[in-house]
Backbone and ligand atoms as CSV (ligand in chain L), in Angstrom:
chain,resi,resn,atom,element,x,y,z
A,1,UNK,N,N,113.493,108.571,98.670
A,1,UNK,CA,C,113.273,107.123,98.602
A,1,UNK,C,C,114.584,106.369,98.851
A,2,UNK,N,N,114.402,105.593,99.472
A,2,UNK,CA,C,115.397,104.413,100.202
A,2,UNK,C,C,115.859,103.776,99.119
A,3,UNK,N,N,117.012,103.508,98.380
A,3,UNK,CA,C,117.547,102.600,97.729
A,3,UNK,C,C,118.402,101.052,97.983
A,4,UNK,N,N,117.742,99.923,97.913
A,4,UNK,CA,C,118.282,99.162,98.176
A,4,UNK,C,C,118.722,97.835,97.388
A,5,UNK,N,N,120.116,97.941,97.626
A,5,UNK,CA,C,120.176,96.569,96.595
A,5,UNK,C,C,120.611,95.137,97.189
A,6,UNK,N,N,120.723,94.000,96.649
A,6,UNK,CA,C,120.941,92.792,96.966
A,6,UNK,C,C,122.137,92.500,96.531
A,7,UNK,N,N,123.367,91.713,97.321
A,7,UNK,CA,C,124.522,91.189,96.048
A,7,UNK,C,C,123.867,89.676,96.800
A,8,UNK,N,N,123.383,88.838,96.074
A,8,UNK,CA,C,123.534,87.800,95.973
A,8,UNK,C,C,124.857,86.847,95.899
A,9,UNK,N,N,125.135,85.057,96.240
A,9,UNK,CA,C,125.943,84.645,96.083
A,9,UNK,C,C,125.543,83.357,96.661
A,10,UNK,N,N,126.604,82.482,96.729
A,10,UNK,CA,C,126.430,81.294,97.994
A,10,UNK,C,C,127.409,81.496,99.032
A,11,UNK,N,N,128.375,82.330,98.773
A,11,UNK,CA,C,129.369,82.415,99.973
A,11,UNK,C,C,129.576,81.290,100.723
A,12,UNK,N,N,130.497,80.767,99.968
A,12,UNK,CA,C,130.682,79.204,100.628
A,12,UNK,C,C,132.312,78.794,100.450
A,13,UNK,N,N,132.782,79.808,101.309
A,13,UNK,CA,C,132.845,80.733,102.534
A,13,UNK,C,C,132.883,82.002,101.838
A,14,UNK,N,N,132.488,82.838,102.515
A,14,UNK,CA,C,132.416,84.684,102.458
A,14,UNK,C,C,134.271,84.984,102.229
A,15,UNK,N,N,134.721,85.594,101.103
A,15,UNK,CA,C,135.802,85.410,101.046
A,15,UNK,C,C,136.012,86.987,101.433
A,16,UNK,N,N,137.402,87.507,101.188
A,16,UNK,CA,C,137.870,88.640,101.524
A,16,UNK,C,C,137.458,89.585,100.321
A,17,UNK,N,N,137.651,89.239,98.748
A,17,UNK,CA,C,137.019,89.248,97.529
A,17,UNK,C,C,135.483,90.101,98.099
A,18,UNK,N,N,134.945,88.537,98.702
A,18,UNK,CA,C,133.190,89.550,99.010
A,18,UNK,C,C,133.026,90.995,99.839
A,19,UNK,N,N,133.713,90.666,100.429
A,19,UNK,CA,C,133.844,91.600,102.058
A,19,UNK,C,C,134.388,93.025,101.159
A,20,UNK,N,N,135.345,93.087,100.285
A,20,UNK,CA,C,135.756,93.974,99.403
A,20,UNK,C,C,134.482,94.755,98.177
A,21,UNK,N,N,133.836,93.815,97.615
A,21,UNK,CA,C,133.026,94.327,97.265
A,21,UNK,C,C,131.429,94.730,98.045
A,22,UNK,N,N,131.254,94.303,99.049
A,22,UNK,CA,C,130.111,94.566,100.184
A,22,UNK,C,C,130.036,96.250,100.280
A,23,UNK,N,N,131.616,96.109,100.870
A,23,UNK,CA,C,132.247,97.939,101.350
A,23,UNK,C,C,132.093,98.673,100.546
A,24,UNK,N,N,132.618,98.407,98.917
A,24,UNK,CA,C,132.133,99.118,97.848
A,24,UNK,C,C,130.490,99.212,97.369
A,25,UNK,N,N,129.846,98.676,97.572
A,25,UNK,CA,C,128.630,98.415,97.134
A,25,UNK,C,C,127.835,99.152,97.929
A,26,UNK,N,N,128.176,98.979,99.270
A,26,UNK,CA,C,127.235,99.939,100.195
A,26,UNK,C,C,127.303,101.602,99.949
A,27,UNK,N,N,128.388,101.888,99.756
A,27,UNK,CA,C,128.810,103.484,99.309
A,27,UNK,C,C,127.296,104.292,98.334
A,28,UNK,N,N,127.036,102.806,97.764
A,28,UNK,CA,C,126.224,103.613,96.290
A,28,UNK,C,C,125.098,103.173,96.872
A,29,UNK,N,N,124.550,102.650,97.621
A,29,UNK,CA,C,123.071,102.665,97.777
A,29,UNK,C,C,122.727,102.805,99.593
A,30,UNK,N,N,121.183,102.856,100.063
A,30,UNK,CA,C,121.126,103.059,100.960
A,30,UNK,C,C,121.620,101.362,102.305
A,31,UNK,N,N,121.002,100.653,101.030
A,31,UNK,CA,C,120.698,99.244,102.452
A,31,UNK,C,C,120.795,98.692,101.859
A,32,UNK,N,N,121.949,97.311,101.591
A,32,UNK,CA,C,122.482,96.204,101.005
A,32,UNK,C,C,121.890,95.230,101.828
A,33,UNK,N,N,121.395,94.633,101.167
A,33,UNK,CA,C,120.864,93.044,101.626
A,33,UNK,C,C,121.849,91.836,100.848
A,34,UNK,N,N,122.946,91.584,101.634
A,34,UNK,CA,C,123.684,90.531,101.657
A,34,UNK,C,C,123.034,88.977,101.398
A,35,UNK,N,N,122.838,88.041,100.065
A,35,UNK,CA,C,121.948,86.773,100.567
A,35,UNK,C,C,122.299,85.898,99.333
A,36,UNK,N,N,122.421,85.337,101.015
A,36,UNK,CA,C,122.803,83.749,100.606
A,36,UNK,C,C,121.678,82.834,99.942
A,37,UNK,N,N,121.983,82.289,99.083
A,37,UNK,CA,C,120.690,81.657,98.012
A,37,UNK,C,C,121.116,80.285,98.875
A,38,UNK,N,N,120.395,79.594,98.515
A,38,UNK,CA,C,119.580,78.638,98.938
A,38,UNK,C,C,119.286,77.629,97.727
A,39,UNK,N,N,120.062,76.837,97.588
A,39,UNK,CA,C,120.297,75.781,96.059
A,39,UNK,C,C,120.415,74.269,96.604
A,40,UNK,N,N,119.148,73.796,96.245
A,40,UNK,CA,C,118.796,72.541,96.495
A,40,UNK,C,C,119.801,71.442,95.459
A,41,UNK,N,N,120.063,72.499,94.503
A,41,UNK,CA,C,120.851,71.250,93.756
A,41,UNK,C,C,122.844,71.630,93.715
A,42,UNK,N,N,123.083,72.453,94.989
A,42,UNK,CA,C,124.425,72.001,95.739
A,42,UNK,C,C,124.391,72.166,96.634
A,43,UNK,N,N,125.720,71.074,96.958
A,43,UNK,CA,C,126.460,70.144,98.137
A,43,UNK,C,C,127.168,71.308,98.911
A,44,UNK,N,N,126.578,72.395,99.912
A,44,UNK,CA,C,127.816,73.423,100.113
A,44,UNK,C,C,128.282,72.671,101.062
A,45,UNK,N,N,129.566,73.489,101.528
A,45,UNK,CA,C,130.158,72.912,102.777
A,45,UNK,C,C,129.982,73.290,103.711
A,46,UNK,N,N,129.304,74.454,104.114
A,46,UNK,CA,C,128.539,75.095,105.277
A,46,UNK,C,C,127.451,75.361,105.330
A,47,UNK,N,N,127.166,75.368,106.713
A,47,UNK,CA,C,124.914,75.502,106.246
A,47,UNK,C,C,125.374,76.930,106.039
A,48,UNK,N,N,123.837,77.039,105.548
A,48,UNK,CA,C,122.848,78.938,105.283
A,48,UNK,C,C,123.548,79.225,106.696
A,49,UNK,N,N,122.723,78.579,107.874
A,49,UNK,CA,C,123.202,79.601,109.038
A,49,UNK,C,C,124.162,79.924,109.279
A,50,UNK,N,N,125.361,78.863,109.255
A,50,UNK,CA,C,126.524,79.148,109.107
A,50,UNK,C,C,127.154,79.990,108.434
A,51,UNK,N,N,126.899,79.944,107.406
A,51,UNK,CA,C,127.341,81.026,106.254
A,51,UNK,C,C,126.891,82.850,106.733
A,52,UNK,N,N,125.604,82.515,107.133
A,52,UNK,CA,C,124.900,83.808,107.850
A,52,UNK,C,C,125.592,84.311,109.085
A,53,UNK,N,N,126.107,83.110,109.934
A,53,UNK,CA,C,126.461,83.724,110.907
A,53,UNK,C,C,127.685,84.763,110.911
A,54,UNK,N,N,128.514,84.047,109.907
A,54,UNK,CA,C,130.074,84.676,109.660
A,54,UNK,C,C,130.063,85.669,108.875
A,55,UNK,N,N,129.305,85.237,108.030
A,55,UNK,CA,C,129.256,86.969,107.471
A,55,UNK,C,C,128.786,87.787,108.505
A,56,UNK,N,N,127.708,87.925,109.376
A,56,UNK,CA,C,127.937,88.841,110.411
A,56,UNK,C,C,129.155,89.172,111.213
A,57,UNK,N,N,129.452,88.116,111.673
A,57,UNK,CA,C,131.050,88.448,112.609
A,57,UNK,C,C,131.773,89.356,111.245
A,58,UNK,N,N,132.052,89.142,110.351
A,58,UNK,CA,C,133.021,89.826,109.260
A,58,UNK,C,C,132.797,91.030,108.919
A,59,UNK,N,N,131.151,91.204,109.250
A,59,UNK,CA,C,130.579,92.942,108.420
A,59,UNK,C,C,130.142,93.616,109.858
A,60,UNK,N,N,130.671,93.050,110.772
A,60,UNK,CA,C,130.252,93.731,112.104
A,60,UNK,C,C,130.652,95.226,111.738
A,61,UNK,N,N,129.802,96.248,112.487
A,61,UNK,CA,C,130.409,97.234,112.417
A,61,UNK,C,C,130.018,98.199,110.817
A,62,UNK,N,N,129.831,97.327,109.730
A,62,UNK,CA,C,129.657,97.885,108.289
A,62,UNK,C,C,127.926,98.451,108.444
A,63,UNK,N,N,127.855,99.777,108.234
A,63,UNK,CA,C,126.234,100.105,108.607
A,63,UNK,C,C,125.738,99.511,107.027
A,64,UNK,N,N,124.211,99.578,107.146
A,64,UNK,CA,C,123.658,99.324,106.343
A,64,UNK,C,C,123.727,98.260,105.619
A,65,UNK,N,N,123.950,97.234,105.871
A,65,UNK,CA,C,124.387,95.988,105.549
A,65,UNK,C,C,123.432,94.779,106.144
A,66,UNK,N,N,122.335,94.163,105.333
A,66,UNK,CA,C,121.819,92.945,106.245
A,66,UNK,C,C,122.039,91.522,105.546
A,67,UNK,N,N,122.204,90.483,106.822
A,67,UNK,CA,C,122.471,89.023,105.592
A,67,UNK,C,C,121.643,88.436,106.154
A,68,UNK,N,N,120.781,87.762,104.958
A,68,UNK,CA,C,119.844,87.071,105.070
A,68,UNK,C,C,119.834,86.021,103.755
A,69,UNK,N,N,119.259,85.005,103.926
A,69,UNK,CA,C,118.941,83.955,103.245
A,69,UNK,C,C,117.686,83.873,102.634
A,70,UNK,N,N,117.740,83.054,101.098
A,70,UNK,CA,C,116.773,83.193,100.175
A,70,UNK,C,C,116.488,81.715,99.551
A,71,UNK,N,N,115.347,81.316,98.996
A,71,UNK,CA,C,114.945,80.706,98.309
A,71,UNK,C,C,114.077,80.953,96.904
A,72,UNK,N,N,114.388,80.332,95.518
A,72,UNK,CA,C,113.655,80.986,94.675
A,72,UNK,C,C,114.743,81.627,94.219
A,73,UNK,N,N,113.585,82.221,93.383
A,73,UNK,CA,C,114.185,83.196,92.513
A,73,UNK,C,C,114.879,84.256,92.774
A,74,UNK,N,N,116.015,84.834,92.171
A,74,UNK,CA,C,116.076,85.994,92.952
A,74,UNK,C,C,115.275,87.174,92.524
A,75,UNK,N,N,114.922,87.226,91.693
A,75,UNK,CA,C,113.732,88.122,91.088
A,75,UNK,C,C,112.882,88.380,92.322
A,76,UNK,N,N,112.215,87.522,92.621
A,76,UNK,CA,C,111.192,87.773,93.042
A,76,UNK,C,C,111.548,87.966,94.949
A,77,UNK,N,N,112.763,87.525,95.442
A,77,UNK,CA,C,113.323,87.846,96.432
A,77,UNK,C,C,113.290,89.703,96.311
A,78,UNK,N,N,113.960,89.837,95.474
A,78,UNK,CA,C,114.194,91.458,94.972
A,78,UNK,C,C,112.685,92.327,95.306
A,79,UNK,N,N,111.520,91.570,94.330
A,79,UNK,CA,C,110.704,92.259,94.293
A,79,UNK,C,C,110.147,92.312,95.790
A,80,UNK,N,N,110.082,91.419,96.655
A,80,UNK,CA,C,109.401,91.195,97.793
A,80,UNK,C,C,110.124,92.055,98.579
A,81,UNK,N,N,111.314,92.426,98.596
A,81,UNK,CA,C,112.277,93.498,99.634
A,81,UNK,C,C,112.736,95.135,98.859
A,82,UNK,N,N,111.600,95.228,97.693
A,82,UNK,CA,C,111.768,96.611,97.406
A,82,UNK,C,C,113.192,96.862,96.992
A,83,UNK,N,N,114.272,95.869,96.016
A,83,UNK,CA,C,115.568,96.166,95.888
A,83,UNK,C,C,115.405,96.513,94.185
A,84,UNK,N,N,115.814,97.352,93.718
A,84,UNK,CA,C,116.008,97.538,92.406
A,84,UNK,C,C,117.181,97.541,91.684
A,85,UNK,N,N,118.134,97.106,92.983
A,85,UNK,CA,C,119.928,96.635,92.219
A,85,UNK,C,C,120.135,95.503,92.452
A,86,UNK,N,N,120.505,94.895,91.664
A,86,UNK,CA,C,122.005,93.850,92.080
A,86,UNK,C,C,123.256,93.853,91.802
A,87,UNK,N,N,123.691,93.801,92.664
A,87,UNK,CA,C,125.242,93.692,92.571
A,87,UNK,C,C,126.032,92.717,92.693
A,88,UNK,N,N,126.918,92.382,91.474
A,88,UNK,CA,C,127.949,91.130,91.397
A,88,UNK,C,C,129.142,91.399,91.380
A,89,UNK,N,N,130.128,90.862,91.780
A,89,UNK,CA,C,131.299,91.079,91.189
A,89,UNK,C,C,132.475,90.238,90.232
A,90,UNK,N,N,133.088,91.321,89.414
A,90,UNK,CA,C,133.216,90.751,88.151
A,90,UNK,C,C,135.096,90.779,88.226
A,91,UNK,N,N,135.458,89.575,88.274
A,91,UNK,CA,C,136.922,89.296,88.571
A,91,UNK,C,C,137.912,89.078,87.213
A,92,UNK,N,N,136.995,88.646,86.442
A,92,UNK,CA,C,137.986,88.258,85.218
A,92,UNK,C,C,136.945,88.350,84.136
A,93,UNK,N,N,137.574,87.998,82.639
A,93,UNK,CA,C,136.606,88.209,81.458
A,93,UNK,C,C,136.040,86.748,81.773
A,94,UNK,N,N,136.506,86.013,82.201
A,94,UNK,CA,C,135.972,84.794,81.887
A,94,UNK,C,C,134.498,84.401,83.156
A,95,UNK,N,N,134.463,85.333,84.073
A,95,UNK,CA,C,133.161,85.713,84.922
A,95,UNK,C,C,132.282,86.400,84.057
A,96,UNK,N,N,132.309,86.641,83.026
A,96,UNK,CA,C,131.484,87.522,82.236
A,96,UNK,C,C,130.260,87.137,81.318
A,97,UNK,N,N,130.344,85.896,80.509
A,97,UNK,CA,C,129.608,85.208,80.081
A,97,UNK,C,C,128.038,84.808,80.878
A,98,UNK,N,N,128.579,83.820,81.986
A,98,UNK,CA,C,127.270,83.431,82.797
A,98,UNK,C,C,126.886,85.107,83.740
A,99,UNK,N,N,127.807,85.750,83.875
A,99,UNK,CA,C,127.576,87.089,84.426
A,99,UNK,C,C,126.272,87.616,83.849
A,100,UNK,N,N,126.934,88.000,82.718
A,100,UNK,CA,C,125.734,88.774,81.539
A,100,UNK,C,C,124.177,88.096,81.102
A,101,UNK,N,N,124.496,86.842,81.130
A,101,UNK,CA,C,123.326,85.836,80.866
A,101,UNK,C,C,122.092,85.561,81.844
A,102,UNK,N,N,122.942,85.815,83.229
A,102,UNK,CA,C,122.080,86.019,84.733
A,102,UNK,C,C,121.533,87.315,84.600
A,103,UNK,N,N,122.639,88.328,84.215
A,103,UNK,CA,C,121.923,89.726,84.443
A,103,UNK,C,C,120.257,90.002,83.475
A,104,UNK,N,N,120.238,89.582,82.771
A,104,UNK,CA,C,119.459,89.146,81.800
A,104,UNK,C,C,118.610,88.914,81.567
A,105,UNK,N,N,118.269,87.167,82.171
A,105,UNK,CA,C,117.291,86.503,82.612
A,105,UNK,C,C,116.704,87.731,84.130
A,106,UNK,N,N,117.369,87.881,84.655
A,106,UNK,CA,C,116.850,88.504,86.261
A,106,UNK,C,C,116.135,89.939,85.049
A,107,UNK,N,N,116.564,90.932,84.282
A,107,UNK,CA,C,116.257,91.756,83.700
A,107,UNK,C,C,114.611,91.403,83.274
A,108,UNK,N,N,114.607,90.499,82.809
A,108,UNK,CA,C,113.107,89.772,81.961
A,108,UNK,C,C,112.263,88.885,82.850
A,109,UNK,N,N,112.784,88.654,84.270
A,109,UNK,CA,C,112.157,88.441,85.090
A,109,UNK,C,C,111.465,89.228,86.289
A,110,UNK,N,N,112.269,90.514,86.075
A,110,UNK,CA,C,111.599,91.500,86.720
A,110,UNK,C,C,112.305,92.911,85.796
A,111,UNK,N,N,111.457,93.615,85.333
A,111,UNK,CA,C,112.236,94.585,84.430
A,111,UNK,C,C,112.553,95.922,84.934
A,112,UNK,N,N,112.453,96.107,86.359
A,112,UNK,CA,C,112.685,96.951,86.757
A,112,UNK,C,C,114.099,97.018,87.406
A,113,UNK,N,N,114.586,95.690,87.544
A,113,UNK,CA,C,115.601,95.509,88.241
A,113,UNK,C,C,116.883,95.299,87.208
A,114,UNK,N,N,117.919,96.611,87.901
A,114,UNK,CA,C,119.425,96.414,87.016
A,114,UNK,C,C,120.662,95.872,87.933
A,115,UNK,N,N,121.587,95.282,87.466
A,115,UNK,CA,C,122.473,94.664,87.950
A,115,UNK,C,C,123.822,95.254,87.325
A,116,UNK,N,N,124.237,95.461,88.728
A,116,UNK,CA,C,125.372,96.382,88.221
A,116,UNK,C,C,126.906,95.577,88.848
A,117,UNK,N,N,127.870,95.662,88.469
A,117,UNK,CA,C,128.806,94.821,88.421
A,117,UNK,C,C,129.781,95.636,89.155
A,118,UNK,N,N,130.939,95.500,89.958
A,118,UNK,CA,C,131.629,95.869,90.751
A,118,UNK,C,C,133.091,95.305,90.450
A,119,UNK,N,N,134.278,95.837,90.318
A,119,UNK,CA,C,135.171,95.180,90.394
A,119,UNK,C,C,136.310,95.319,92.025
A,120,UNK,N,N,136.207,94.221,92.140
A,120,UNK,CA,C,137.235,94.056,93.682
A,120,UNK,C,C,138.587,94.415,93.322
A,121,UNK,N,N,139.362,94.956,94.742
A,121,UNK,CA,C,140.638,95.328,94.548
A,121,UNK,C,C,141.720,94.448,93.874
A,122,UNK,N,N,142.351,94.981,92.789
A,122,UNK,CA,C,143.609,93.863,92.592
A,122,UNK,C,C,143.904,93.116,93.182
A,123,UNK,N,N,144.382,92.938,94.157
A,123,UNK,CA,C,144.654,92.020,95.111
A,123,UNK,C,C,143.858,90.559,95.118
A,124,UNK,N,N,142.716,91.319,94.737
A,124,UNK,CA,C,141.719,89.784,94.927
A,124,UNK,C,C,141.150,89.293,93.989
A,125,UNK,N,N,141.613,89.805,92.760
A,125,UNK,CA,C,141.034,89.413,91.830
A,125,UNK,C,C,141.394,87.935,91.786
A,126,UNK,N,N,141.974,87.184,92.207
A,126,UNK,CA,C,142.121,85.650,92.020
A,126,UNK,C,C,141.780,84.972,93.160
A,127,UNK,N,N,140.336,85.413,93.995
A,127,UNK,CA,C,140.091,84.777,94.958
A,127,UNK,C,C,138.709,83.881,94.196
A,128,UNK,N,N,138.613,83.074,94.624
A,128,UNK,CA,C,137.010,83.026,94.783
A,128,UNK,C,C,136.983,81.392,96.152
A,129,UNK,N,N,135.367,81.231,96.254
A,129,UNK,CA,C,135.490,80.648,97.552
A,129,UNK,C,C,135.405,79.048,97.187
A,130,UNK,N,N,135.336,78.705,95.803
A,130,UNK,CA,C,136.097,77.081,95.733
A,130,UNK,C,C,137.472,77.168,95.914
A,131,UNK,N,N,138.343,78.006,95.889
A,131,UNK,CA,C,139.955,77.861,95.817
A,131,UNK,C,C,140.130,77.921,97.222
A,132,UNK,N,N,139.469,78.818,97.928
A,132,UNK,CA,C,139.859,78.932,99.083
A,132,UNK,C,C,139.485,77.856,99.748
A,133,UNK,N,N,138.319,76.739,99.707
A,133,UNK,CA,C,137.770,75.717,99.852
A,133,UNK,C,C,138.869,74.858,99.904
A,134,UNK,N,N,139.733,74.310,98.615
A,134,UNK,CA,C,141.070,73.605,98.339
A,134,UNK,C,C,141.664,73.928,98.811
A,135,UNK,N,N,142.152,75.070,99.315
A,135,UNK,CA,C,143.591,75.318,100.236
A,135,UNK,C,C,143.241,75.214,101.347
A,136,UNK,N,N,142.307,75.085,101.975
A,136,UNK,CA,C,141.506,74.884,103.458
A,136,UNK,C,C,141.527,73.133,103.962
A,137,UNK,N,N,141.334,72.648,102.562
A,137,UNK,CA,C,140.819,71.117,102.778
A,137,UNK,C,C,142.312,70.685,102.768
A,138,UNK,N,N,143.032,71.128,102.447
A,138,UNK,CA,C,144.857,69.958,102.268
A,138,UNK,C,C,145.840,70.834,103.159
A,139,UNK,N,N,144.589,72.179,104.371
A,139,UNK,CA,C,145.465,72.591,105.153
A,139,UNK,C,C,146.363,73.493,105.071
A,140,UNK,N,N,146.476,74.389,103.725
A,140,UNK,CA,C,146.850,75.355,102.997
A,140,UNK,C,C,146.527,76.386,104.249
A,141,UNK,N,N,147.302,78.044,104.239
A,141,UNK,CA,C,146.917,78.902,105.488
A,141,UNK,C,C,146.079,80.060,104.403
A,142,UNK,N,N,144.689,79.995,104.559
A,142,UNK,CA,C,143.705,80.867,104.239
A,142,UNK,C,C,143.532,82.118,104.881
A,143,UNK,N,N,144.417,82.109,105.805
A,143,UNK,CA,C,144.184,83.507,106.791
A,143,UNK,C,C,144.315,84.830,105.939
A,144,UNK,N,N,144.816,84.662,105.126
A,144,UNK,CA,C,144.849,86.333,104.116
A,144,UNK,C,C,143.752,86.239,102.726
A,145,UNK,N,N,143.092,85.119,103.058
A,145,UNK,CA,C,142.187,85.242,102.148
A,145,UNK,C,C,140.424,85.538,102.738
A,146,UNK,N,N,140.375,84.806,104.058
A,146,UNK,CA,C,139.029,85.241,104.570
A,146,UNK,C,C,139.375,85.822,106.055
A,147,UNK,N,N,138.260,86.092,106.350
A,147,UNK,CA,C,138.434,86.920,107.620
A,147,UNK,C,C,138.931,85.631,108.901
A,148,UNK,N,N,139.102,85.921,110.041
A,148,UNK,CA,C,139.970,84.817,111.218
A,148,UNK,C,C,138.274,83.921,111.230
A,149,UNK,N,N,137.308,84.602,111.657
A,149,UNK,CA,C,135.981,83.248,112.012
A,149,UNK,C,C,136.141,82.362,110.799
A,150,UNK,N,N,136.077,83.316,109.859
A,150,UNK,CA,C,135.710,82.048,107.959
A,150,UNK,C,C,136.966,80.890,108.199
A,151,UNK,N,N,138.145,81.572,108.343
A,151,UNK,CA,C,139.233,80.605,108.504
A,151,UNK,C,C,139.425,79.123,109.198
A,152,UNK,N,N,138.417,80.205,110.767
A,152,UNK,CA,C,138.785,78.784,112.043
A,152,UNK,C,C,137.399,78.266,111.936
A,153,UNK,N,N,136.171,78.484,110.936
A,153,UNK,CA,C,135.240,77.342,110.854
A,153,UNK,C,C,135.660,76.556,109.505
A,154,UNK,N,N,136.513,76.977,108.844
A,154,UNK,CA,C,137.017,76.104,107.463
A,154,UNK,C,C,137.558,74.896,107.967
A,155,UNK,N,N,138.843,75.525,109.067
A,155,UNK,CA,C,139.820,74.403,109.775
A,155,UNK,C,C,139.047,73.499,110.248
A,156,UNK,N,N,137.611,73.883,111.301
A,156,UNK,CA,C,136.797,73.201,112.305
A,156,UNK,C,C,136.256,71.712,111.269
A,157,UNK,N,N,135.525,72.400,110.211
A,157,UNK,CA,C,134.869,71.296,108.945
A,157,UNK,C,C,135.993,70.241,108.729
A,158,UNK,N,N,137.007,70.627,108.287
A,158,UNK,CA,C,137.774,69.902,107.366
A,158,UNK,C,C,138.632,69.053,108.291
A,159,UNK,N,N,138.909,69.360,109.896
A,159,UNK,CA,C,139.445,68.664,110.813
A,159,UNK,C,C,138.743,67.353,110.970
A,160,UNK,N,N,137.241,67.106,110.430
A,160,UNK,CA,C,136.381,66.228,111.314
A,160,UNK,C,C,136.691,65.309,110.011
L,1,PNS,O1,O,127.980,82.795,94.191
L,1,PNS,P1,P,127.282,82.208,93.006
L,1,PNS,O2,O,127.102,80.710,93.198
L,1,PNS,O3,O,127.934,82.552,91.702
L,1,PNS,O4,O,125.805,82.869,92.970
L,1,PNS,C1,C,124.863,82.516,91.988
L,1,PNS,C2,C,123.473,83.041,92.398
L,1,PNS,C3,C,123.114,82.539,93.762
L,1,PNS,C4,C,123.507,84.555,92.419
L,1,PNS,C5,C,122.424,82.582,91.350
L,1,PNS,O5,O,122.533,81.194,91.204
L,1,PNS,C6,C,121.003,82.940,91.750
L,1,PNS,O6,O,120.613,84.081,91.668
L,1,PNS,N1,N,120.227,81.929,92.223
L,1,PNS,C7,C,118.861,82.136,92.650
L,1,PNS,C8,C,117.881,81.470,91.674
L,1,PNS,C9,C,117.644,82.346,90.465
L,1,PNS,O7,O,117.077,83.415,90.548
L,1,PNS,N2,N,118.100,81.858,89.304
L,1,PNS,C10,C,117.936,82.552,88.041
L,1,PNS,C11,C,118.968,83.647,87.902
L,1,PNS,S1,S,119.273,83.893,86.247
């Protein structure tokens, strides 16, 4: 049997952080479904497609890897694509709280499904994609934080 899990997120932008835990995540299961949620109640700075597209350019090449976009729950995203993992990643203690509380709710919303937590390389433990957002918007050089496309559509947004 095919094992497949989901790491959910908004990737807004796909940071180097994600791309780090993607690589790790795929190791342990068969077919990662990469997905971008879909939240009516935020302002991202890039569409879904957008967001979809670059994560492809970034995981080119990574087998077993698909990104796709969601609405709803993720529960029930899960249940509809046969995934019985999720995977997050967990950067600091202070990711841990709403961490555990999601894992949780998703647990009692579908009880078959476990969520398993990943930690990214040192290096990145102080990324995430609002910071990189701020150093993008006042022109800061993001190039060692996301891949070259995430970078030159950050510049493209924030130029206009
Ligand atoms: O990258 P983020 O913003 O921390 O990701 C949060 C995300 C998208 C994983 C979470 O908000 C989510 O799963 N949203 C889908 C709606 C849902 O299922 N909410 C209940 C989860 S407890």
């Amino acid at each position: 049997m095919k094992r497949t899990a989901i790491y959910p997120g908004s990737f807004d932008p796909l940071t180097k952080g994600h791309e780090d835990i993607i690589r790790r995540s795929i190791k342990l299961v068969d077919r990662l479904i990469v997905a971008v949620a879909i939240n009516p109640s935020k302002q991202p700075l890039l569409s879904v497609d957008a967001r979809i597209a670059l994560m492809e350019t970034a995981l080119a090449g990574v087998e077993g890897v698909e990104c796709r976009s969601f609405d709803g729950l993720l529960a029930d995203f899960a249940r509809a694509n046969d995934a019985t993992v999720v995977v997050r990643g967990l950067r600091a203690v202070s990711d841990f709280e709403f961490e555990f509380q999601m894992a949780l709710m998703n647990r009692k919303l579908h009880d078959e499904l476990e969520t398993i937590f990943l930690v990214p390389a040192l290096n990145q433990t102080f990324l995430s994609s609002s910071l990189v957002r701020e150093v993008a918007r006042f022109g800061g050089d993001v190039s060692s934080f996301v891949h070259p496309a995430v970078a030159e559509a950050l510049a493209e947004v924030y130029a206009k």
